[in-house]
C-alpha angles and dihedrals in degrees: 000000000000101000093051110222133163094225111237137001116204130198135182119219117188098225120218095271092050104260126121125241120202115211113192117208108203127189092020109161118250088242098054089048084048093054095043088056098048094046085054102051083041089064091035090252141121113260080238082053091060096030087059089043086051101049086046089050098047090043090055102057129068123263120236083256108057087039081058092044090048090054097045088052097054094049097043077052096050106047096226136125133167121193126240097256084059095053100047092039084059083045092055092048089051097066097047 
């Protein structure tokens, strides 16, 4: 295969409620596979170890657009609104 891929990587998550969820990867590049591994025997771990600590840890944060809808929240809330000159202006005179 030209692209080199491994083929799937699969992990298991334990879901809040206890029951596991299998997620299946297909079409991942041998290379890719091959840096995950290495990553993994480098921390003493299994590459569904890592996989598992990876997906938690991008769940859990908030995607560019929730972070942009939360902005655009807070500043439909508070009223304000500065125009573009004003902000690079502040910018310029930071770095002064």
């Amino acid at each position: 295969d030209r692209r080199g891929t491994l083929g799937t990587i699969r992990a298991v998550k334990i879901s809040d409620q206890g029951m596991p969820v299998q997620i299946t990867i297909r079409d991942v590049p041998t290379r890719v596979r091959d840096k995950l591994a290495s990553r993994a025997v480098a921390e003493g771990r299994s590459v569904q170890e890592c996989l598992r600590t990876g997906s938690e840890r991008t769940a859990s944060r908030p995607t560019l657009n929730d972070l942009l809808r939360d902005v655009r929240e807070r500043k439909r809330m508070a009223g304000a609104s500065i125009d573009r000159s004003t902000i690079l202006r502040a910018l310029d005179a930071d770095r002064k």
